[in-house]
Legacy VTK file of the C-alpha trace (Angstrom):
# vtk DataFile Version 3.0
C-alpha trace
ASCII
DATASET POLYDATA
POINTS 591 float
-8.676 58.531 33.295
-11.287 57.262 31.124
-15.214 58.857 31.821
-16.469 54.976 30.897
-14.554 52.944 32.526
-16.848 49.970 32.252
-18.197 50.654 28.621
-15.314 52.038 26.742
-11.879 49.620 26.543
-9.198 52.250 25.005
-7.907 50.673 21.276
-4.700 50.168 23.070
-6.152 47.980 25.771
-8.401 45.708 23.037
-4.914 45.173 20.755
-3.122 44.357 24.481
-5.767 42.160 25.066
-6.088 40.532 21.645
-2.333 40.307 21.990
-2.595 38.035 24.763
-5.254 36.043 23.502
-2.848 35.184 20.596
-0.559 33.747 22.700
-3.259 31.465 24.143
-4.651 29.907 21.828
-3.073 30.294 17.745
-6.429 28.977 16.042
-9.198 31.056 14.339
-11.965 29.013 12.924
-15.303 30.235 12.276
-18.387 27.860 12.504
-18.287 27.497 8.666
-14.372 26.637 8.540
-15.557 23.849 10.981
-18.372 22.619 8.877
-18.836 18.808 8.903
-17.020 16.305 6.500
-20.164 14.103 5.332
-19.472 10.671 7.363
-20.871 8.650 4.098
-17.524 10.650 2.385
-15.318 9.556 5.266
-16.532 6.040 5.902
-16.577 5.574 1.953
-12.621 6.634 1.550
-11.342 4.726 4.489
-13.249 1.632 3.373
-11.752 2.130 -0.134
-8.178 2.683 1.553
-8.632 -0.472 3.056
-10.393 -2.275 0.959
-6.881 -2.193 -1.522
-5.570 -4.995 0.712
-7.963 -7.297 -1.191
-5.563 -6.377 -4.535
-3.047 -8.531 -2.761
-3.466 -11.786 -3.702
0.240 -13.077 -2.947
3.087 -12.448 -0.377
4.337 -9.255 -1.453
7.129 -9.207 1.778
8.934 -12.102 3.526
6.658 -10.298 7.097
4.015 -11.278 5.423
4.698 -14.723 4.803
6.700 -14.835 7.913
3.085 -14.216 10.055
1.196 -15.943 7.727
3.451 -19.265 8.325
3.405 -18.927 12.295
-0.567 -18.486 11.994
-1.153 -21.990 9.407
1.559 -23.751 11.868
-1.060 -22.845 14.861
-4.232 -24.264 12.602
-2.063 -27.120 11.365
-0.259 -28.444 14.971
-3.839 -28.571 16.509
-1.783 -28.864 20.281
-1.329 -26.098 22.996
2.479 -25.551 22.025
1.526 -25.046 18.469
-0.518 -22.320 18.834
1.240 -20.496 22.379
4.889 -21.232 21.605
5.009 -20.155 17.830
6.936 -21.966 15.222
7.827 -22.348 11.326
9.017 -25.453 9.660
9.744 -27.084 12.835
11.867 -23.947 14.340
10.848 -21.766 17.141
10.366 -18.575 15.862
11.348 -16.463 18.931
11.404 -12.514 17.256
7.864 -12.127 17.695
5.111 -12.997 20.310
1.745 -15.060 19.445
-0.791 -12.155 19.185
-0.338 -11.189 15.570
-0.489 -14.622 14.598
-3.630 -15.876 16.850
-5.515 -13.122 15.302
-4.417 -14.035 11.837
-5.487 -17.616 12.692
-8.890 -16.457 13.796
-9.110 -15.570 10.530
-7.923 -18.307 8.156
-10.125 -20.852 9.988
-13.347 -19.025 9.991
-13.023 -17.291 6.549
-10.328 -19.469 4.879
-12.982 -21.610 3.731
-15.664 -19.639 2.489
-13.013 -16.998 0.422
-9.407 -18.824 0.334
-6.480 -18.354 2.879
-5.269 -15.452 1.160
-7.942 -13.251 1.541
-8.585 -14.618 4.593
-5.105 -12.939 5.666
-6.293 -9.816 4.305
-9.247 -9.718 6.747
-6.619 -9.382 9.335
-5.069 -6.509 7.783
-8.749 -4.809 7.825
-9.235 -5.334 11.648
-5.840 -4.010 12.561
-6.501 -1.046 10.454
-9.914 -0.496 11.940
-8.896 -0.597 15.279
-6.054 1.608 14.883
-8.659 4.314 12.809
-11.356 4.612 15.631
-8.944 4.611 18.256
-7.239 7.352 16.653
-10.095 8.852 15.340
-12.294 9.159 19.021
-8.735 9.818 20.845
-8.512 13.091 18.871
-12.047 14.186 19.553
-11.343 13.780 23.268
-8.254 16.182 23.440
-9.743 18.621 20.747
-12.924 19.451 22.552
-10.812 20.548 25.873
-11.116 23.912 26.749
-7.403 24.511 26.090
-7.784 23.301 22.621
-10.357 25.536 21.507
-9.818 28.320 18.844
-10.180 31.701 19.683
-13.269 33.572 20.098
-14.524 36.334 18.050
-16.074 39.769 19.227
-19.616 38.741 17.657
-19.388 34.935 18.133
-19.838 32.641 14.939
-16.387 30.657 16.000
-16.790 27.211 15.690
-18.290 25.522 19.010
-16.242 22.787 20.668
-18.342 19.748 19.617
-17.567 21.030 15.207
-14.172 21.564 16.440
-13.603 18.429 18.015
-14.846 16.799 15.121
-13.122 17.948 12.355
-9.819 18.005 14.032
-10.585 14.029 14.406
-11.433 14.061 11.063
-7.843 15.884 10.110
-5.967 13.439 12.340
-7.620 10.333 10.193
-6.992 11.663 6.769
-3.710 13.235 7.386
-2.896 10.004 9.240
-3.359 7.644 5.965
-2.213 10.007 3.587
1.127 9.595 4.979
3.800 8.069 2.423
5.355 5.734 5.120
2.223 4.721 6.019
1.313 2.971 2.392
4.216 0.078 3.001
2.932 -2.141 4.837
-1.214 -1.387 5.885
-1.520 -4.351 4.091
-0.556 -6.763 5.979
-1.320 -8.093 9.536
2.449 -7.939 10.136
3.764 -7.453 14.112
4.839 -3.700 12.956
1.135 -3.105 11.692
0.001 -4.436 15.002
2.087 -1.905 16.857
1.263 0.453 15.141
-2.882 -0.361 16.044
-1.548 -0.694 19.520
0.133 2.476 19.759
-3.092 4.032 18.630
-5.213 2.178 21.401
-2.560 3.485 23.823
-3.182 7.424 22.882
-6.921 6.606 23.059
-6.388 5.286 26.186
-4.111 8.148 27.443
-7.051 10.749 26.304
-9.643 8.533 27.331
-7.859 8.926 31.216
-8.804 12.706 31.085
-12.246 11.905 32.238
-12.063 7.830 33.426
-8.613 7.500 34.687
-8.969 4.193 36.231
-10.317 3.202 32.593
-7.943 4.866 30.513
-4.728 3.715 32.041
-5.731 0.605 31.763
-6.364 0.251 28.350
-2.873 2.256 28.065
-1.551 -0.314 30.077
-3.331 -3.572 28.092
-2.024 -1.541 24.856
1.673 -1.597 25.886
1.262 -5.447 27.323
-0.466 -6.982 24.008
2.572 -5.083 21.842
4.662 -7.278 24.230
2.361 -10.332 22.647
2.354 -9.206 18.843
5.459 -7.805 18.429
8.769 -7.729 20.317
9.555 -6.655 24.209
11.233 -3.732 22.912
7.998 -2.440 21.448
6.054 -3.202 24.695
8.553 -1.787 26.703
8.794 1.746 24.836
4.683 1.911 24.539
4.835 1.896 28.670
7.327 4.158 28.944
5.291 6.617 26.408
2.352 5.737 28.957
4.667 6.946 32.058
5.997 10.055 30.207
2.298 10.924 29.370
1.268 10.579 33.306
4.291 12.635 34.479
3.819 15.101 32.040
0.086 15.880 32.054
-1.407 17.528 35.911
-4.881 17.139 33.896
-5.689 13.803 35.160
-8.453 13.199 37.744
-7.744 11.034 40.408
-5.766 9.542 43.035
-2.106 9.488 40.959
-0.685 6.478 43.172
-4.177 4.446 41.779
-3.520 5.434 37.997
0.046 4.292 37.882
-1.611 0.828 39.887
-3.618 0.580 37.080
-1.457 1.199 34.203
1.228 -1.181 35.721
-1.444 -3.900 36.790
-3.146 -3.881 33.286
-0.009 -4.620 31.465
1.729 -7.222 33.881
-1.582 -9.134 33.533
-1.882 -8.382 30.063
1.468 -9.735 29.304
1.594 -12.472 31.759
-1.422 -14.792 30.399
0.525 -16.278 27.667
3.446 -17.496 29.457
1.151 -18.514 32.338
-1.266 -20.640 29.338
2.421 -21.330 28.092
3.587 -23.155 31.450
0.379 -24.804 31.946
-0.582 -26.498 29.323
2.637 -26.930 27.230
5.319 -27.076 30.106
7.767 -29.743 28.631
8.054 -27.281 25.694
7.579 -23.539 27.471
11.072 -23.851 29.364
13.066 -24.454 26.399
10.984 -21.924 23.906
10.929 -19.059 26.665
14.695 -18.956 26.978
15.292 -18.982 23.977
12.597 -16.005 23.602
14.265 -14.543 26.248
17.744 -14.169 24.893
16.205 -13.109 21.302
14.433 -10.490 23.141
17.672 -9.194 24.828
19.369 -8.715 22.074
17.165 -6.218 20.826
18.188 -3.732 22.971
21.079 -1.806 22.020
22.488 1.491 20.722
21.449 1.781 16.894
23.819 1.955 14.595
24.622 4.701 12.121
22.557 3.018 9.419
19.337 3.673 11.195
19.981 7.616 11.396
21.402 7.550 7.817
18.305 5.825 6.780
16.100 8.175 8.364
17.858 11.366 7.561
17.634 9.960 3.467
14.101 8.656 3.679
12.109 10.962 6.649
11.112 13.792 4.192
8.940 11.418 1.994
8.364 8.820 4.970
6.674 11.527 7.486
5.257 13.500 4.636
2.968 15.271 5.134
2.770 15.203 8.368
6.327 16.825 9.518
5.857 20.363 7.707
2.810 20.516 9.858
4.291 19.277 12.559
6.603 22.168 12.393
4.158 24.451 12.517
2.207 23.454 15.253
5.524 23.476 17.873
6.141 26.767 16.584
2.406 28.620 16.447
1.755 26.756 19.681
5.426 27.421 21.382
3.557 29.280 24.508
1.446 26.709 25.341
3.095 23.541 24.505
2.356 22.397 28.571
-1.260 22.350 27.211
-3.103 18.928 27.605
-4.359 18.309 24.150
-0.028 18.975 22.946
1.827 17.498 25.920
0.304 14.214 25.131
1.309 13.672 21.661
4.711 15.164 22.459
5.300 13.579 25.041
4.445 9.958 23.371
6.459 11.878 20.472
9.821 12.081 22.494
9.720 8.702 24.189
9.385 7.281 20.537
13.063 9.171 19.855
14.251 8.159 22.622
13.865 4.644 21.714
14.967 5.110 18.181
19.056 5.448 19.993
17.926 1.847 21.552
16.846 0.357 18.428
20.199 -1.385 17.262
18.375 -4.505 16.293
14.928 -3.411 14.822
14.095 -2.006 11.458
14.057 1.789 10.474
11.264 1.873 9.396
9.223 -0.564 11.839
10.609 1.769 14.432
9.375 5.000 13.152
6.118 4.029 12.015
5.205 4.069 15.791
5.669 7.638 15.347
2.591 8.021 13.131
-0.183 8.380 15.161
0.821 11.355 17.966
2.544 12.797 14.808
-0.762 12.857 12.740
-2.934 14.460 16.202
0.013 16.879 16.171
-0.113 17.786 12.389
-4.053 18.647 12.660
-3.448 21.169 15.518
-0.670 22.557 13.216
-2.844 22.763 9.951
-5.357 24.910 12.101
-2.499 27.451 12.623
-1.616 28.122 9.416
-3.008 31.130 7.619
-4.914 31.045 4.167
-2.364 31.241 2.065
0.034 28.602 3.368
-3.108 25.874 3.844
-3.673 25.829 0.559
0.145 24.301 0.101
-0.990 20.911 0.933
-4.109 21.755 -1.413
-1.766 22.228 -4.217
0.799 19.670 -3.037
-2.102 16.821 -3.227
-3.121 18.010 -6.353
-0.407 18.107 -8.086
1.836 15.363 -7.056
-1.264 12.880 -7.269
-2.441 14.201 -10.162
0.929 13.291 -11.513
1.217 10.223 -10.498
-2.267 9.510 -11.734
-1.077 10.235 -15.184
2.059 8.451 -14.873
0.572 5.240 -13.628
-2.202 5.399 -16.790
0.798 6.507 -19.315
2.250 3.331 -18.584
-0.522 1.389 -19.036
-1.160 2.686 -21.642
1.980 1.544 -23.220
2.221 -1.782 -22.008
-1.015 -2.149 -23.472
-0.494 -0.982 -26.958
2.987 -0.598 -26.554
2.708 3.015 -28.038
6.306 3.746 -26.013
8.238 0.939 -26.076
10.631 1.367 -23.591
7.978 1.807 -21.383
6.454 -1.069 -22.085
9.186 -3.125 -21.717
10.096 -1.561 -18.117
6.704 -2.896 -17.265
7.140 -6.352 -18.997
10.074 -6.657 -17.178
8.987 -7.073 -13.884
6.982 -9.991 -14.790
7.085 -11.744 -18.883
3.922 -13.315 -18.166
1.714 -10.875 -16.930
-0.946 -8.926 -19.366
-2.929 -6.178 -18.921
-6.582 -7.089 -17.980
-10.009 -5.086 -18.159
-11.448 -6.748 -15.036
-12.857 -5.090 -12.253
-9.821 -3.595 -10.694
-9.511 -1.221 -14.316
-13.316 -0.017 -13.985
-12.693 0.874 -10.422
-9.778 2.261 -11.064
-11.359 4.680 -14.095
-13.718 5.594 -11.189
-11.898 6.606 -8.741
-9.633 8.755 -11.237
-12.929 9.951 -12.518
-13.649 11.239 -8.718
-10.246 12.756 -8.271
-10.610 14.695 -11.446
-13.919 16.147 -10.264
-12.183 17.195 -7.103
-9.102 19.016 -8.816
-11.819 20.731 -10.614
-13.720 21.714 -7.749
-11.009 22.588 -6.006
-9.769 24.719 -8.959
-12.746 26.629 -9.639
-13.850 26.903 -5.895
-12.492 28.923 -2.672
-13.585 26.414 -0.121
-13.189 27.830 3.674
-13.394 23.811 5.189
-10.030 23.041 6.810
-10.710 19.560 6.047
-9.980 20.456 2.300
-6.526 20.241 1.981
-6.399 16.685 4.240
-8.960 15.418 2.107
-7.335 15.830 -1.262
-4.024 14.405 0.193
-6.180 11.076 1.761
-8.477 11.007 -1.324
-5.186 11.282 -3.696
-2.981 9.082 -1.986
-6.287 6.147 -2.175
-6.666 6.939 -5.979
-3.006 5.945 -6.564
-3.110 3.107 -4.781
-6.327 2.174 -6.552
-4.892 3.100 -9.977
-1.627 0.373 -9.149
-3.768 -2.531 -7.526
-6.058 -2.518 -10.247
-3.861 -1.843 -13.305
-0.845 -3.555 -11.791
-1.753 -5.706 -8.751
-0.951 -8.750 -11.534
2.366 -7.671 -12.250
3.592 -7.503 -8.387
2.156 -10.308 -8.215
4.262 -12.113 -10.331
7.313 -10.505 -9.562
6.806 -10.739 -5.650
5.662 -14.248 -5.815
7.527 -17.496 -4.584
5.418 -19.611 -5.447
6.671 -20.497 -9.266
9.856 -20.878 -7.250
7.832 -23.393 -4.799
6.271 -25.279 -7.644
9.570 -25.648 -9.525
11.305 -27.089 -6.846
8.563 -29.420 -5.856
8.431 -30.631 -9.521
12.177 -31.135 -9.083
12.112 -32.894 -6.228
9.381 -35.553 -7.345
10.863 -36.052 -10.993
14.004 -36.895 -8.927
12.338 -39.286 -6.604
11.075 -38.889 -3.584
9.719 -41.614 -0.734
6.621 -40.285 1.428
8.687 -40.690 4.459
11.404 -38.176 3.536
11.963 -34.513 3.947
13.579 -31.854 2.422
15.642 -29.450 4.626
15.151 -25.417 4.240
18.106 -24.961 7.103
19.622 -21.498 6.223
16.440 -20.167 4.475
14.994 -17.082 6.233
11.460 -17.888 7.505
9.412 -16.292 5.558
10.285 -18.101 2.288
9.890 -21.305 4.534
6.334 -20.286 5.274
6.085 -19.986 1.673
7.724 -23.357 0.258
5.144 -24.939 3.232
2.048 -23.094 2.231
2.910 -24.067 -1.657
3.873 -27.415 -1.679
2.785 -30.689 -0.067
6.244 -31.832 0.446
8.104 -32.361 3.927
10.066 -29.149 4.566
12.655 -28.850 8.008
14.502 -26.558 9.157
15.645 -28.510 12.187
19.618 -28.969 12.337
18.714 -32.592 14.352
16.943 -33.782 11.357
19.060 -35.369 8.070
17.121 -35.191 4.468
17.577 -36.510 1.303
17.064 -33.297 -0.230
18.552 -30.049 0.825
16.756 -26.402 -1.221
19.759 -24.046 -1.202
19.149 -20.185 -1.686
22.295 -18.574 -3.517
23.273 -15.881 -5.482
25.774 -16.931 -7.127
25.931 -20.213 -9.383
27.031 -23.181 -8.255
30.978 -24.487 -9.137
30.275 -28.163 -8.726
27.516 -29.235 -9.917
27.718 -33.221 -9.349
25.106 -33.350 -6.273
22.632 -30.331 -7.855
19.172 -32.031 -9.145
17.449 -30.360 -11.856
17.754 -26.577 -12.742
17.885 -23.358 -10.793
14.415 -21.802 -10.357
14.555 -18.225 -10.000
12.134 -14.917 -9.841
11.727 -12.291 -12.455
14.769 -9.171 -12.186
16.395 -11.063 -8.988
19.547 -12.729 -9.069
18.469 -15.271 -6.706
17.995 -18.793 -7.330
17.163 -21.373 -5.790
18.773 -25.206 -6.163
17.894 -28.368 -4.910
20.657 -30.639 -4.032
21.043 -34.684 -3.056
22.624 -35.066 0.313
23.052 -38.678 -0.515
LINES 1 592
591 0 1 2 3 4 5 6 7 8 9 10 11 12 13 14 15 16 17 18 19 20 21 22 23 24 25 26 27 28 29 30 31 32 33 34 35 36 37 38 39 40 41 42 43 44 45 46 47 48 49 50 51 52 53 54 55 56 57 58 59 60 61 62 63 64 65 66 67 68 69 70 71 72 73 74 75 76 77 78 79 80 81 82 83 84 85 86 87 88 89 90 91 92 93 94 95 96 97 98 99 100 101 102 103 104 105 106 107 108 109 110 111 112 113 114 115 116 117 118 119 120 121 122 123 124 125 126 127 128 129 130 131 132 133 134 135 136 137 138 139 140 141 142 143 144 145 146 147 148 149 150 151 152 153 154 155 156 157 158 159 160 161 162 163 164 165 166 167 168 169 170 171 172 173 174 175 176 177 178 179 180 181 182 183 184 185 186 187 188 189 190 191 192 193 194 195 196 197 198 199 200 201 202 203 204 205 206 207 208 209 210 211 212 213 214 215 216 217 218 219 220 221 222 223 224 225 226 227 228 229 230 231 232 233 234 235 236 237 238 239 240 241 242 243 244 245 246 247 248 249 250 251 252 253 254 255 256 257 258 259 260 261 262 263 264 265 266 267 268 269 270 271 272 273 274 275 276 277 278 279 280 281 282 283 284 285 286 287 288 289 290 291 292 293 294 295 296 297 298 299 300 301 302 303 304 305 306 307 308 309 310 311 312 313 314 315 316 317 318 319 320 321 322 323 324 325 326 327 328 329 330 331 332 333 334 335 336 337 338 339 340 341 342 343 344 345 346 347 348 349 350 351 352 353 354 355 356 357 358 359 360 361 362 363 364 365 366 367 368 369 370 371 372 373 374 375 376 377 378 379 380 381 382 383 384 385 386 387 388 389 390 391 392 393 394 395 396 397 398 399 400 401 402 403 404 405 406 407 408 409 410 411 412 413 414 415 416 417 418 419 420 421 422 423 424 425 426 427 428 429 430 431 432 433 434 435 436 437 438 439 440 441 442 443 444 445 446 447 448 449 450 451 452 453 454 455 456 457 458 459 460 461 462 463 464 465 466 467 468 469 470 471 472 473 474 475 476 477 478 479 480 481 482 483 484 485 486 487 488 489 490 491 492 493 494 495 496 497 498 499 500 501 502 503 504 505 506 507 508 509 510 511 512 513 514 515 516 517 518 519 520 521 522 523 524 525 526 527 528 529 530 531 532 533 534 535 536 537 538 539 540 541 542 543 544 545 546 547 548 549 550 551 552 553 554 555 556 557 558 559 560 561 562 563 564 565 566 567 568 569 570 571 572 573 574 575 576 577 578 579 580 581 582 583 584 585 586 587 588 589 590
C-alpha cells in the first residue's frame, strides 16, 4: 500500500489510466496543431473554386441545358402553369420538381440582362455552392466543439481548446469536402443533383443544429428533405427524411420532448413539400391533374432495386470518385471503433448508411447523382479521421496533393505549350482535335492561370522546406491543388470545351437549313425523340418553332442519328455534326 495515496499515482496506474483515455478519445492536438487557417486564405480559395463556373460559357452537359430550358420556359410562358408545372418544348418534363429551375429563373431575369443568360446560369451554380459550404462549414463546428469530440488532454495543458478545435475541424470538412475528385463534375452547374447535394448539407446542419434548438433543427432537417422533393426527384426527398429519422433514432443527445421533434421534422417537410402542388391546384387546375399524374407515375418508377451496372460503376470509379475522402474515412471508423455511439460520429454515419441503403433502391437514378449525396457526412467523417492519424501518415495526403497536382499542373502547361508552338506534334494535334477552330489565347484566363500556378509553386516549396505542425496543411494543399487545376483548364482550355461541348453550331446549321429550304412563320419544326436537353438547346439557339408534342404535325422534322441515312429523298440540306462525335443531326421534309 502506497504511503501517498493522494500525491503519488504508481507508473502502472498513469499508463492504465492513459490507456483508457486512448480509448476515449483517439485525437492529440496541441494549441499550435490547432492554429487558425487565415479566413482571407479560406474565403479567397473557395471564391476562386467557385468563381471557375464563370469559365463556362456554354452547356457543357445535356443537365445543364436540361434546367436551363425548364427555367427560360418559366420566364418565357409568363402563366402560373409555366412556371409550377415545368415544361420543355411543349412537353411536361416530369423527372424533376420546380425548385432548381425557379431559382435558376430568379436568376436569368434579374441578371440576364445586365451580364447575358449564360452567366446568369452560373450565378445559380454560386448560390447552391454557397449554401451547401456554410451549411457544411457551421454544421461541423457544432459537432466538433462537443465535449465528446474533443482531443485528449495533456498532463501540463497546451491542447487545443474546444472553440480552435471546432474551428479547424470545420475548416478540414470544407477543404477536404471540395478537394474531392467526384465533386469537380458537376459544381458547375445549378443541376437538380447539385441542389441535392446543397440540400443534403442544410439537412446535417440542421441535424447538428438540433443538439441545442431541437424544435429549430428538425425543422430545417425536415424543410431540407421536402425542398429535395421540389428540386430533384421523390426518391431524393424521400432518402434525405429517412437519413433525418435514422439520425433521431440513433442519437439520445437531443434535448427535448422526442414525440415534439419527430412533429416537427414531419410537419416541416409535409408543408414544405405540399405548397407547390397546393399553388399547382389553385391557380393552374385545368393543367395540375393531368401534369401531377403523370409526375406521379415518373416518380414511381424510380424506385427499384439497382441494377448491377450501378455497383460495377462504383466499384470501377469509387477510388478516384471519393478520393480523398475514403482513406480517411477508413481511419476514422477504425481509430474511433470504441466510441463510434459518440454524437459528433453517429450523425454522419448514420446519414452515411441510410445513403447505402438507398443506393440498392436506386434502379432508375444515376451512379454518380446517387453517390454524390454521400459527400458531405463523408467529408465531416474524413476530418475526424485526419486528426487520428499520426505524423508520419498525415503527411500522405501532403505528398499525395503535391505530387499528383503538381503533375497535372505540368501536364496541362506541356500541352499548351504544344498546341501553341506545336513543339510536340502529336500533342498538339490531340488538342486540335477536340475542336479545329479553337486557338490558344493570352486573355485573362492565361494570366490567372500563371498566378495561381505561381501560388501553388510557392506552396510545394514551403511545404518542402518547412515542417509545419497545422493539421489544416495537408487539406489545404489537396483544396488549393485541386482549384489550381481547374484554373489551369478553364483558362488555357475553357475555349476548346467549349467548342467541342457546344450545340449550338449544330443549332445554327440546322436553322440555316431550315430557312434556305423555306419556311412560313406559322410552321414548326418537331424535336419528337430528341432528349430534352438538346431541345432546350435548339430553343435557346434559334428563333424557330421547335415541338416536341406527338399531337402536333410539322413541316420539318430534326432527326438525331448515328448512323447515315439510306434514303435520302426527304433529307434537306447536309448533316451538321460536333467535333470527335459520330452524331449528326438531319433535317427532314415531312411533306
Amino acid at each position: 500500500m502506497s504511503l501517498f495515496p493522494v500525491f503519488f499515482t504508481p507508473p502502472s496506474a498513469d499508463k492504465e489510466r492513459l490507456l483508457h483515455l486512448e480509448k476515449i478519445t483517439p485525437v492529440k492536438m496541441s494549441r499550435e496543431a490547432a492554429r487558425a487557417l487565415p479566413r482571407y486564405a479560406l474565403l479567397g480559395l473557395l471564391a476562386v473554386f467557385i468563381g471557375n463556373v464563370f469559365g463556362v460559357l456554354d452547356f457543357w452537359t445535356l443537365r445543364d441545358a436540361e434546367n436551363f430550358g425548364v427555367a427560360m420556359e418559366m420566364l418565357r410562358g409568363g402563366t402560373a402553369a409555366d412556371f409550377l408545372l415545368p415544361t420543355i418544348t411543349g412537353v411536361p418534363d416530369w423527372h424533376n420538381g420546380p425548385l432548381t429551375a425557379w431559382v435558376s429563373a430568379f436568376f436569368l431575369a434579374v441578371f440576364g440582362p445586365l451580364v447575358g443568360e449564360l452567366t446568369a446560369l452560373r450565378c445559380a451554380s454560386l448560390f447552391w455552392f454557397a449554401l451547401a459550404l456554410s451549411t457544411l462549414w457551421y454544421g461541423t463546428w457544432h459537432i466538433a466543439r462537443r465535449p465528446e469530440a474533443q482531443p485528449l488532454r495533456f498532463p501540463f495543458g497546451d491542447e487545443a481548446n474546444p472553440k480552435d478545435y471546432g474551428r479547424v475541424t470545420a475548416d478540414c470538412a470544407v477543404l477536404l469536402f471540395i478537394a474531392t475528385f467526384g465533386l469537380v463534375r458537376g459544381f458547375h452547374e445549378p443541376t437538380p443533383a447539385t441542389v441535392l447535394l446543397a440540400l443534403s448539407c442544410v439537412m446535417f446542419y440542421g441535424l447538428t443544429k438540433a443538439l441545442k434548438r431541437p424544435m429549430i433543427g428538425f425543422a430545417i432537417a425536415g424543410a431540407a428533405a421536402g425542398a429535395a422533393v421540389l428540386s430533384s426527384t421523390l426518391f431524393g426527398g424521400v432518402w434525405l427524411f429517412a437519413a433525418a429519422l435514422a439520425v433521431h433514432a440513433v442519437v439520445k443527445d437531443f434535448p427535448g420532448n422526442a414525440d415534439l421533434r419527430c412533429a416537427s421534422l414531419i410537419g416541416s417537410a409535409v408543408l414544405t413539400v405540399s405548397l407547390w402542388p397546393a399553388l399547382a391546384y389553385g391557380l393552374a387546375p385545368d393543367e395540375a391533374g393531368a401534369w401531377f399524374k403523370g409526375w406521379a407515375d415518373t416518380q414511381a418508377s424510380l424506385f427499384g432495386i439497382a441494377g448491377p451496372e450501378t455497383f460495377s460503376w462504383f466499384l470501377r470509379n469509387f477510388v478516384w470518385f471519393l478520393c480523398p475522402l475514403w482513406p480517411l474515412v477508413l481511419a476514422a471508423l477504425w481509430k474511433w471503433r470504441h466510441a463510434l455511439t459518440r454524437t459528433h460520429l453517429s450523425i454522419p454515419i448514420a446519414a452515411i448508411t441510410v445513403s447505402i441503403f438507398a443506393v440498392l433502391f436506386s434502379s432508375s437514378q444515376t451512379a454518380d447523382t446517387v453517390f454524390i449525396v454521400f459527400l458531405p457526412a463523408l467529408a465531416v467523417l474524413a476530418s475526424f479521421g485526419l486528426f487520428t492519424l499520426k505524423s508520419a501518415k498525415a503527411n500522405v495526403l501532403d505528398w499525395f496533393s503535391v505530387s499528383i497536382f503538381s503533375l497535372t499542373a505540368l501536364t496541362l502547361w506541356a500541352y499548351w505549350l504544344a498546341w501553341t508552338t506545336n513543339f510536340a506534334p502529336k500533342m498538339a494535334v490531340s488538342i486540335s482535335r477536340l475542336a479545329p477552330e479553337a486557338a490558344p489565347t493570352l486573355g485573362f484566363g492565361f494570366w490567372f492561370a500563371l498566378l495561381m500556378t505561381t501560388l501553388w509553386i510557392v506552396f510545394v516549396v514551403w511545404r518542402l522546406t518547412h515542417r509545419p505542425v497545422v493539421v489544416w496543411r495537408g487539406p489545404w494543399l489537396a483544396a488549393f491543388g485541386l482549384t489550381t487545376s481547374l484554373v489551369i483548364t478553364m483558362g488555357l482550355f475553357h475555349d476548346v470545351i467549349d467548342r467541342n461541348r457546344s450545340y449550338l453550331p449544330v443549332v445554327a446549321s440546322v436553322d440555316a437549313t431550315i430557312r434556305t429550304a423555306g419556311i412560313a412563320p406559322n410552321d414548326c419544326v418537331s424535336l419528337e425523340g430528341i432528349p430534352p436537353g438538346i431541345r432546350a438547346i435548339f430553343s435557346y439557339g434559334s428563333d424557330l418553332s421547335f415541338t416536341a408534342r406527338e399531337d402536333q404535325v410539322c413541316r420539318y422534322r430534326v432527326l438525331r442519328l448515328r448512323d447515315h441515312l439510306t434514303d435520302t429523298s426527304d433529307v434537306v440540306g447536309e448533316p451538321a455534326s460536333r467535333a470527335s462525335t459520330t452524331e449528326h443531326f438531319v433535317v427532314v421534309r415531312s411533306e
